[in-house]
C-alpha positions as CSV (number, residue, x, y, z in Angstrom):
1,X,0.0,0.0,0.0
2,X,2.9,2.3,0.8
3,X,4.7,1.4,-2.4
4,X,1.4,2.3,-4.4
5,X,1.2,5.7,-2.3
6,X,4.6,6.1,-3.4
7,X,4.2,5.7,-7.3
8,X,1.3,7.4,-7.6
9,X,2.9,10.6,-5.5
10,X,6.0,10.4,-7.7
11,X,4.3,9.7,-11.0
12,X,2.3,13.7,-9.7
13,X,5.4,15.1,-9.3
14,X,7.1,13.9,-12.4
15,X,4.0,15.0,-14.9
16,X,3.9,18.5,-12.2
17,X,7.9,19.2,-13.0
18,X,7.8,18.3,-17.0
19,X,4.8,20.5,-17.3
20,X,6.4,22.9,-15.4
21,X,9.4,22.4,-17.5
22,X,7.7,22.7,-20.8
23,X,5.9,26.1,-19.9
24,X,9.1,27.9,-18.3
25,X,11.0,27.1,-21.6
26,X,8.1,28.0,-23.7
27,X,8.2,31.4,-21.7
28,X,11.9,32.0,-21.9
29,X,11.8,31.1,-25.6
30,X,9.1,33.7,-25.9
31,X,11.1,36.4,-23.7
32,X,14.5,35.5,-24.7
33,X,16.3,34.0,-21.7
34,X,17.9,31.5,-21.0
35,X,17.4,27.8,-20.6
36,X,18.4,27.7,-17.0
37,X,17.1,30.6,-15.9
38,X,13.8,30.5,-17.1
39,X,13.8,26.8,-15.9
40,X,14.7,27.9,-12.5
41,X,12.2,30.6,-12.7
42,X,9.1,28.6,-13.5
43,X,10.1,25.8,-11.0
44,X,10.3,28.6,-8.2
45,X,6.6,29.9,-9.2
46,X,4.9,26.7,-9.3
47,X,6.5,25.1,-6.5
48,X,5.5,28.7,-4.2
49,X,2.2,28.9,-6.0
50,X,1.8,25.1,-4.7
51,X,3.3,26.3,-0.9
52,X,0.4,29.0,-0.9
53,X,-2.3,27.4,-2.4
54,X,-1.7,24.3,0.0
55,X,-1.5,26.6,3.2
56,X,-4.8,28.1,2.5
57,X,-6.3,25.1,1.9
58,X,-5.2,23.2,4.7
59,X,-6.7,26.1,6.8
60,X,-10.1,25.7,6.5
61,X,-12.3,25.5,9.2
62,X,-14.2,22.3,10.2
63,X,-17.8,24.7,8.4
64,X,-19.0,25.0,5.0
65,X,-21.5,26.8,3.4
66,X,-24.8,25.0,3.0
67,X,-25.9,26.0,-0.5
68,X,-23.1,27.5,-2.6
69,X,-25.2,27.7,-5.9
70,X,-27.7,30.3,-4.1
71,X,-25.1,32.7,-2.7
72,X,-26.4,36.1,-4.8
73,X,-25.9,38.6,-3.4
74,X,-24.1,40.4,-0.4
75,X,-27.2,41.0,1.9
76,X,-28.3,36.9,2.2
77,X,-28.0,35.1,5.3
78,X,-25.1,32.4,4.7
79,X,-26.3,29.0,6.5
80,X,-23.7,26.9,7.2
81,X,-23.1,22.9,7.5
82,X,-20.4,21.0,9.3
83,X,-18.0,19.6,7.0
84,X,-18.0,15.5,7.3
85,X,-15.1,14.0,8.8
86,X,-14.4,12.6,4.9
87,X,-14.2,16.1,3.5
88,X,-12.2,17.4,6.3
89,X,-9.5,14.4,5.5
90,X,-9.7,15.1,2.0
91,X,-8.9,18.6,2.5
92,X,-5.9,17.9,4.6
93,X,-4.5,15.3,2.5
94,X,-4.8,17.2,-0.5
95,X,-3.0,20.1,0.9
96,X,-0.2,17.9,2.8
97,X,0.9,17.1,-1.3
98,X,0.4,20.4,-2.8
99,X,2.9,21.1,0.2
100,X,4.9,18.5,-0.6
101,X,5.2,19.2,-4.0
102,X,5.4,22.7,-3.8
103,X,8.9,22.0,-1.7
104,X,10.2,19.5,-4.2
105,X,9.8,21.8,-7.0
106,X,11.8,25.0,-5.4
107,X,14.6,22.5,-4.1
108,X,14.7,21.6,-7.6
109,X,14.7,24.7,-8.6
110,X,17.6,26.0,-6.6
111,X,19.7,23.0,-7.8
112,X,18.9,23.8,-11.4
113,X,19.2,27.9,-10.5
114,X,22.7,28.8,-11.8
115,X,22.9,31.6,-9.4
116,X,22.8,29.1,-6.5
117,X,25.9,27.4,-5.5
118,X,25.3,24.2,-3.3
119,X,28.3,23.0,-2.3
């Protein structure tokens, strides 16, 4: 089960970093820099754009609002529901490996980053 977990997170994070990949060169093709740079670049903005997005996510409280198609409108009262223990875990999980990916992709990025001298 662990092994499956495993694939299935590293098979995300190979199709997140080639897409990534693909778009910053497209990018730097389009704005004339260079490879590593605009490799570097796209890898830092994804992987913060992931850091962010999972932080807000994860930080939703335990409520929800009842009927989100009806929400017109600033002056209706919102009703709200508690969220099931299901769609609380979903939540979390879901944020735990936009985290987790997020983190991948800028330590990638600061080994590809030409600027960055690791050792």
């Amino acid at each position: 089960m662990l092994l499956a977990a495993a694939k299935r997170f590293v098979t995300i994070l190979a199709i997140t970093v080639l897409g990534t990949v693909v778009m910053s060169l497209l990018g730097g093709l389009a704005l004339g820099a260079s490879v590593n740079r605009s490799i570097s670049v796209g890898l830092y903005l994804v992987g913060c754009f992931l850091l962010v997005s999972g932080f807000f996510l994860g930080n939703r409280g335990p409520f929800r609002i009842l009927n989100e198609e009806s929400m017109v409108g600033l002056r209706r009262p919102r009703q709200l529901r508690a969220a099931p223990l299901s769609e609380q875990s979903e939540s979390i999980n879901t944020s735990a490996i936009m985290v987790a990916i997020g983190l991948v992709l800028i330590a990638v990025a600061a080994a590809v980053d030409a600027r960055v001298e690791l050792v």
